[in-house]
C-alpha positions as CSV (number, residue, x, y, z in Angstrom):
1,X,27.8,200.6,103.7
2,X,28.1,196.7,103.8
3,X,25.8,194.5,104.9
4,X,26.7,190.8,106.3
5,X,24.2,188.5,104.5
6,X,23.6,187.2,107.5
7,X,23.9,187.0,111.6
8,X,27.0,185.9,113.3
9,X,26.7,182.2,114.4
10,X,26.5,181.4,118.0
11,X,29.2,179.4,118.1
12,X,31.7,182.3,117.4
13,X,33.6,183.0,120.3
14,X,36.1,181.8,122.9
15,X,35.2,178.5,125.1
16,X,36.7,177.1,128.1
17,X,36.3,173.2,128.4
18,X,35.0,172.6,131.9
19,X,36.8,169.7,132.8
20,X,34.9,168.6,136.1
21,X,31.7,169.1,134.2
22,X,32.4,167.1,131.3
23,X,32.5,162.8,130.6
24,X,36.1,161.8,129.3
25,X,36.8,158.5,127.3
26,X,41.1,158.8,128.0
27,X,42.3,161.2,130.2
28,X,41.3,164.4,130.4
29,X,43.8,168.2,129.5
30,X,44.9,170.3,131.7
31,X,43.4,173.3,129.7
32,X,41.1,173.1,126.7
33,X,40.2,176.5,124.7
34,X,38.2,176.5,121.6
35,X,37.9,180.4,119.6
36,X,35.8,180.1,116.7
37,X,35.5,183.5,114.7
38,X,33.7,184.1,110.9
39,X,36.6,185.5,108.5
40,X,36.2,188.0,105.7
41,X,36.5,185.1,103.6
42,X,32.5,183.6,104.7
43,X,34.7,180.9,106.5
44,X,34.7,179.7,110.0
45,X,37.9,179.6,112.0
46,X,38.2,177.7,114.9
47,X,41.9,177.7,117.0
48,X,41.8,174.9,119.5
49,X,44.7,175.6,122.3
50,X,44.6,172.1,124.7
51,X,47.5,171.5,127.5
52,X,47.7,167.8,127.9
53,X,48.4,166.5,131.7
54,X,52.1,165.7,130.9
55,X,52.8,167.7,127.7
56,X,53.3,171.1,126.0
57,X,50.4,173.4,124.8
58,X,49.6,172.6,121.3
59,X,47.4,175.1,118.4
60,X,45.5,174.0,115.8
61,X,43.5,176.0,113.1
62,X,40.9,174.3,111.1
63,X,38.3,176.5,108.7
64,X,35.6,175.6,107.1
65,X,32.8,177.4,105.0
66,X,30.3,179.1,107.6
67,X,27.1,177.4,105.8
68,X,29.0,174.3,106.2
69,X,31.6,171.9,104.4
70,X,35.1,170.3,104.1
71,X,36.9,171.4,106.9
72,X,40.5,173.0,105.7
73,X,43.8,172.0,107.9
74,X,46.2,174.2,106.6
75,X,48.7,173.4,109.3
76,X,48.4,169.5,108.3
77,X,47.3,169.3,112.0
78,X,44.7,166.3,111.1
79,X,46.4,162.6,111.3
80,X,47.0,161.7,107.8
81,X,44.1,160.3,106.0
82,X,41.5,162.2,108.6
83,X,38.7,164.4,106.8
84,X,36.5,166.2,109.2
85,X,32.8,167.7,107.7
86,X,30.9,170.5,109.1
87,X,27.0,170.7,108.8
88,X,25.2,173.4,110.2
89,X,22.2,172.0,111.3
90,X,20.4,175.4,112.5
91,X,21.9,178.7,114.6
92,X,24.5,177.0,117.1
93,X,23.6,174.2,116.6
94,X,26.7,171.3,114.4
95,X,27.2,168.1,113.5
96,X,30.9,167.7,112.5
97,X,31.4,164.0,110.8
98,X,35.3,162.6,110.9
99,X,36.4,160.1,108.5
100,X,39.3,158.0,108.3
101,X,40.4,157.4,104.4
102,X,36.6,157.6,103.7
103,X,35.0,155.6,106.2
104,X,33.1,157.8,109.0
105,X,35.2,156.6,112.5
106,X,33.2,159.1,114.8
107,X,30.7,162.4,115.0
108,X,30.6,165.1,117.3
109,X,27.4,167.1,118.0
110,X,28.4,170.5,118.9
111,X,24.9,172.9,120.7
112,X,25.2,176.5,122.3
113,X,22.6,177.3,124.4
114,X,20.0,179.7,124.2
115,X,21.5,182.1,126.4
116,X,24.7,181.5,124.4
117,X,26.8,181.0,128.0
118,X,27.3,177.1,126.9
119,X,28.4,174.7,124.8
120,X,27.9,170.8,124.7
121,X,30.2,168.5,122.2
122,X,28.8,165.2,122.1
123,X,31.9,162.7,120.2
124,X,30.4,159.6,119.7
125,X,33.0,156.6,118.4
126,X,33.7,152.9,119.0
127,X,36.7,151.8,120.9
128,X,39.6,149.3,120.0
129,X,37.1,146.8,120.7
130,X,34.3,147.6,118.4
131,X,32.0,149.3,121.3
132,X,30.2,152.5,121.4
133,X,31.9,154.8,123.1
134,X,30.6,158.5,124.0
135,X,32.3,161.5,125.1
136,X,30.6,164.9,126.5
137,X,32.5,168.4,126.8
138,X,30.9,170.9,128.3
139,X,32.5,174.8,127.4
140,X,31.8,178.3,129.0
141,X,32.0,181.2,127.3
142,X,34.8,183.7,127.7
């Protein structure tokens, strides 16, 4: 018999972005899902499925290694030049870091719960103008 090495994350799952619960920079979607689940590989997989207002449903798959790392776009999803880094900071609890051709443009503090029912995303940027600019999502689990 195999044994996992160690305990799911928290974060693994299927979230539903609360929309009147959360603080928007731009406008808002109409539906925001986020799925994270641990692969056979020791990656984590997350499939983001987001309805704009006024457009189509879009799907995008990004992994990364479950202790933490370069995050992998295989669908060349990611604007060009956009590198994303995962860190596990403790059980549910992420800090993913973007950069745009190397420089860091924004970070987004991802924390489930304790009863593992929610999850905050804290994206903190600047805006065209230089000034800090913060954005909260708030999830529900499926």
């Amino acid at each position: 018999m195999v044994m996992p090495l160690r305990a799911a994350d928290r974060i693994t799952g299927t979230w539903k972005l609360d929309v009147g619960s959360s603080k928007f920079v731009g406008s808002p979607p109409k539906e925001h899902l986020e799925t994270y689940s641990e692969l056979a590989t020791g990656d984590i997989q997350m499939v983001l499925s987001r309805t704009q207002k006024e457009g189509a449903p879009t799907t995008t798959r990004l992994t990364w290694p479950a202790h933490g790392g370069v995050v992998h776009d295989p669908e060349s999803a990611l604007p060009k030049g956009e590198t994303v880094i995962e860190t596990l900071l403790g059980p549910g609890d992420w800090l993913a870091i973007f950069l745009n051709d190397g420089k860091q443009v924004a970070t987004m503090h991802k924390v489930i719960s304790q009863d593992g029912k929610a999850m905050v995303q804290t994206i903190e940027s600047v805006d065209s103008h230089g000034l800090p600019v913060e954005q909260v999502q708030v999830f529900h689990r499926q």
